[in-house]
VEXPALO-193989 format. One record per residue (C-alpha): residue in one letter; x, y, z. Coordinates in steps of 0.2 Angstrom, whole numbers, plus 5000, padded with zeros to 4 digits. Layout:
% residues N
aXYZ/...
This chain:
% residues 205
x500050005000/x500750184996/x500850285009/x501050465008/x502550565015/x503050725027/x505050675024/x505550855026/x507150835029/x507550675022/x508550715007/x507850604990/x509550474992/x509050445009/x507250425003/x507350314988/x508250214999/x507050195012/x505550174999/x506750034991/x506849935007/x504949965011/x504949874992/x505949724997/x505049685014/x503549695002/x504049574992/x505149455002/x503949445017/x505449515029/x506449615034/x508349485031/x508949585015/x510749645014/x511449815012/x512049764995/x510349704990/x509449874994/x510949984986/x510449874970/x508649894974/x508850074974/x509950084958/x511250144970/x513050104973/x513650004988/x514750144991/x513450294990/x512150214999/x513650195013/x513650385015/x511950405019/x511650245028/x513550175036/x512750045043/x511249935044/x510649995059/x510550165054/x509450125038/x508250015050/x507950175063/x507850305046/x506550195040/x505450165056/x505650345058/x504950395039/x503750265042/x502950345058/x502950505050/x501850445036/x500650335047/x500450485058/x499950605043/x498650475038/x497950495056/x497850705056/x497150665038/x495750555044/x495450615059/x495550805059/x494750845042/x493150965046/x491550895042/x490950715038/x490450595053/x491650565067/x491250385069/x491450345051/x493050425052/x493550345067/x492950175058/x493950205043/x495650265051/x495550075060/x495149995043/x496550105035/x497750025050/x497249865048/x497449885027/x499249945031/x499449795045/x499149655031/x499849735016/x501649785024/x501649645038/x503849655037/x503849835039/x502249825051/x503249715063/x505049835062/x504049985067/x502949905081/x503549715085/x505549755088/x505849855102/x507649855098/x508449985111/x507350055125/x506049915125/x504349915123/x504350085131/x505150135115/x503950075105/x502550165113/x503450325112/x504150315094/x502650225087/x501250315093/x502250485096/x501150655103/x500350705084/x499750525082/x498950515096/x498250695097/x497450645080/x496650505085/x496150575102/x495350695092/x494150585081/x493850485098/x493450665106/x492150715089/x491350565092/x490850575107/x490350765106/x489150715095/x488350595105/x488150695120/x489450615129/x490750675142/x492650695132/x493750725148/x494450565144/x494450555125/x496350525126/x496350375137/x495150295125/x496350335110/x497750245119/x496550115123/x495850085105/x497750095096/x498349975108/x496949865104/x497149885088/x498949825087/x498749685099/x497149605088/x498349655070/x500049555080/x498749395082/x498149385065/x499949415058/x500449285069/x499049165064/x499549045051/x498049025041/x498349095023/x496948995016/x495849095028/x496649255027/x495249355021/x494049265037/x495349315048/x495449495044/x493549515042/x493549455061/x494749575064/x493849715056/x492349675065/x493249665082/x494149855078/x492249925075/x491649835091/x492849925100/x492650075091/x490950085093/x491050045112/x492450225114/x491050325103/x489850275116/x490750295132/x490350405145/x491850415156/x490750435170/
C-alpha cells in the first residue's frame, strides 16, 4: 500500500532508499535483506548508499522513523478533516490500520513488534508519538461530542483503541492460516468496529 509522505528533511538518496527497502519487505515477506541487495534495489552504489546509511542499523531506525511520519499524517488526515461523521471516520482510520497491517506485515512488525533499544517503552513512544495520538484522540473526542457524551477522557480511549488495535493485528499476523486469510481479517475488522463503537459510546462517568 502507498503511503504518503511528510519526509521534510529526508534528502531524496536517503528516501529512495527507504522506499526501496519498504519494496523488498513487500515482496520477500521480511525484513533479512542485505545492504548490497537494497543499494541494487535502489539503483544505487554500495558505496553511495554507505554515506547515507554506514550501517544497517541506521537504515532500519531512518526507515521506522519515515514510516511513523507517514502513518501519523494518515491519522491527522482521517481524523482531523472538518465535516463528515466522526464515527465513520473513526471506523475508517481502524480499517486503514488494519489495510496497512496486512499489506506491509515485514515493515508492520519493524516499526511495532521489535523493540530494539529502550524496550517496549520505546515502541510506545516512537510508534504512537504526541501527533498520532492527538489525532486520534481527536476523532475519539468528535465522536463522542456528537453523541452527548462526556470527552474528559477522549485520550485514554485513543490509547486504549490503538493498543487494541495492534494487539488484535500482531494475532492475525501471527495466525498461520493463509487459506483463511480474508475470514481472519474480516474477524478482525469486526472486532476494531466493536471496540470502536463501544469508545464512541462511552461516557467516562
Amino acid at each position: 500500500m502507498a503511503l504518503p509522505s511528510r519526509d521534510h528533511s529526508v534528502s531524496d538518496l536517503r528516501l529512495r532508499a527507504v522506499d526501496a527497502a519498504i519494496a523488498l519487505m513487500q515482496a520477500r515477506g521480511d525484513a533479512d535483506f542485505a545492504m548490497a541487495e537494497l543499494a541494487a534495489a535502489a539503483g544505487l552504489t554500495e558505496a553511495r548508499l554507505a554515506v547515507a546509511f554506514p550501517d544497517r542499523d541506521a537504515l532500519l531506525a531512518e526507515l521506522r522513523r519515515v514510516s511513523y511520519d507517514r502513518l501519523a499524517d494518515r491519522r491527522s488526515a482521517i481524523y482531523e478533516a472538518p465535516g463528515g461523521d466522526p464515527a465513520t471516520r473513526l471506523m475508517r482510520g481502524g480499517q486503514d490500520y488494519l489495510d496497512f497491517a496486512r499489506a506491509n506485515p515485514a515493515l508492520y512488525r519493524l516499526m511495532f513488534c521489535d523493540p530494539a533499544d529502550g524496550g517496549i517503552a520505546r515502541i510506545i513512544a516512537e510508534a504512537m508519538p504526541a501527533e498520532a495520538l492527538d489525532a486520534l484522540t481527536e476523532g475519539v473526542r468528535r465522536c463522542q461530542l456528537q453523541r452527548g457524551r462526556r470527552t474528559d477522557r477522549a485520550r485514554d480511549l485513543a490509547f486504549l483503541l490503538w493498543t487494541t488495535l495492534h494487539g488484535v493485528v500482531v494475532l492475525a499476523l501471527d495466525t498461520d492460516d493463509a487459506a483463511n486469510a480474508d475470514a481472519k481479517w474480516e474477524k478482525v475488522a469486526a472486532t476494531v468496529a466493536r471496540l470502536t463503537e463501544l469508545i464512541c459510546a462511552a461516557s467516562d462517568a
